[in-house]
N, C-alpha and C positions, 0 to 999 in steps of 0.2 A: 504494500500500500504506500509505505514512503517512497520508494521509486517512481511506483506512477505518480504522484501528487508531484515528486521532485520534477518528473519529468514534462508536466502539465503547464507547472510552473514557470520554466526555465527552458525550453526550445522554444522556439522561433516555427511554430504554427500555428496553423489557422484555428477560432473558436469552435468550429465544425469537425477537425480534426481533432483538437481537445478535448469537445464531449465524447465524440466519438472512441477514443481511449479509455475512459473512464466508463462507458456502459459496457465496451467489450471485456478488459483485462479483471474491472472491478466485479462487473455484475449491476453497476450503480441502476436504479432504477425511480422513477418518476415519485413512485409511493415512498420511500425511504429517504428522498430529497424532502418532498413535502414533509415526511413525519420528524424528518432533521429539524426543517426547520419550525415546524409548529414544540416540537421541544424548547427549542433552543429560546423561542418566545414567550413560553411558560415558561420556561425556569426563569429568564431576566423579569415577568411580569412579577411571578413568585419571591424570587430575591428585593426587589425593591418595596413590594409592599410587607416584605416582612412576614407572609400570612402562610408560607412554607414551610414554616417548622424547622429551618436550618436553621443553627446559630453559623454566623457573621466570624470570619478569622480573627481577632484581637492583633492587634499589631504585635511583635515581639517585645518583650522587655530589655528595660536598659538599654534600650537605643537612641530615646533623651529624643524622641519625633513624635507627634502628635497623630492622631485619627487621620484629619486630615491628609496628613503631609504622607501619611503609608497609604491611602486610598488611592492620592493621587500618584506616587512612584509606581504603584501596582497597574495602574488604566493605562498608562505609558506605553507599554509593551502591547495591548491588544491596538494601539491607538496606531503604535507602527506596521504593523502588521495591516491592518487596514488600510494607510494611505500606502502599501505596496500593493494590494489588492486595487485598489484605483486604479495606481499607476499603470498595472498588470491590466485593467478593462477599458483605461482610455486608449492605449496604446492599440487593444483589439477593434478598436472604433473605424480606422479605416478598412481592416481587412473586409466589416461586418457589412460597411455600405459597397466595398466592391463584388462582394457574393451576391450582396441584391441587385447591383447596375448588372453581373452577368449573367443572373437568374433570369432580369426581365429581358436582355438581348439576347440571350435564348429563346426565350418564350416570341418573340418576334419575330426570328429565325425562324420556328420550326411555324409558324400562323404561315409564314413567305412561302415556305415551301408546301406546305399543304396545301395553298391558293393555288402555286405554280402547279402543281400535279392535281387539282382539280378546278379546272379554268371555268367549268357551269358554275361553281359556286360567285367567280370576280362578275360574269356578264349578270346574274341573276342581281346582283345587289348594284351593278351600274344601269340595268334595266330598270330595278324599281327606284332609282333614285332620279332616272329620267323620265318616267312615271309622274310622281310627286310634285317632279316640276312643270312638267308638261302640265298636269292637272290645274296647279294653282295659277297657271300664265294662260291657260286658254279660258278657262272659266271666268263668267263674270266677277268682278267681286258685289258685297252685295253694301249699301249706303248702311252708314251706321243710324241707327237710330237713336234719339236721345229726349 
């Protein structure tokens, strides 16, 4: 598990290719993501309101530092870990919008060619768009009423 994570981490691919790692090698699965994190939101909803039954770490003694000042040395550490996780999702930010730009010039690609190897489908829809027009340009119009 720490390889793949290290590996997840720290190569130089795509977010598609990351999750993809991580369902095949782990097993990770949609339900155990969700239940991750609906955990992981009860225990911080649980810890802060106190109403979980855990007692709170007491800072160490004789270290001559206050509640405070150990609360905040301790948040430190998830606090960096988190602006690497940014770093880690802004950075996947362009890759994410170039899979969508060539998702959809795929999907326009393959619309081209499925026109070009079924040419009744382009005259059917330039037929009825000359249709349409022809219709609303020979017809009278008709005096607005007011």
């Amino acid at each position: 598990m720490r390889e793949t994570i290290h590996r997840v981490l720290h190569e130089d691919t795509t977010l598609a290719e990351r999750i993809r790692t991580l369902f095949r090698e782990q097993g990770v699965t949609i339900a155990t993501i969700l239940t991750a994190i609906g955990m992981t939101i009860s225990t911080l909803v649980l810890a802060l309101t106190g109403s979980g039954g855990v007692v709170a770490p007491t800072p160490p003694p004789g270290k001559g530092e206050g509640v405070k000042e150990w609360i905040e040395k301790h948040l430190q550490s998830p606090g960096r870990v988190q602006a690497k996780l940014a770093g880690k999702a802004a950075a996947a930010l362009p890759g994410i919008r170039g899979s969508i730009v060539s998702w959809l010039l795929t999907l326009l690609g393959k619309t081209a060619g499925w026109l070009a190897e079924n040419l009744w489908a382009i005259v059917a829809a330039a037929g009825g768009l000359l249709l349409v027009a022809a219709r609303e340009w020979l017809l009278p119009k008709k005096p607005k009423q007011t």
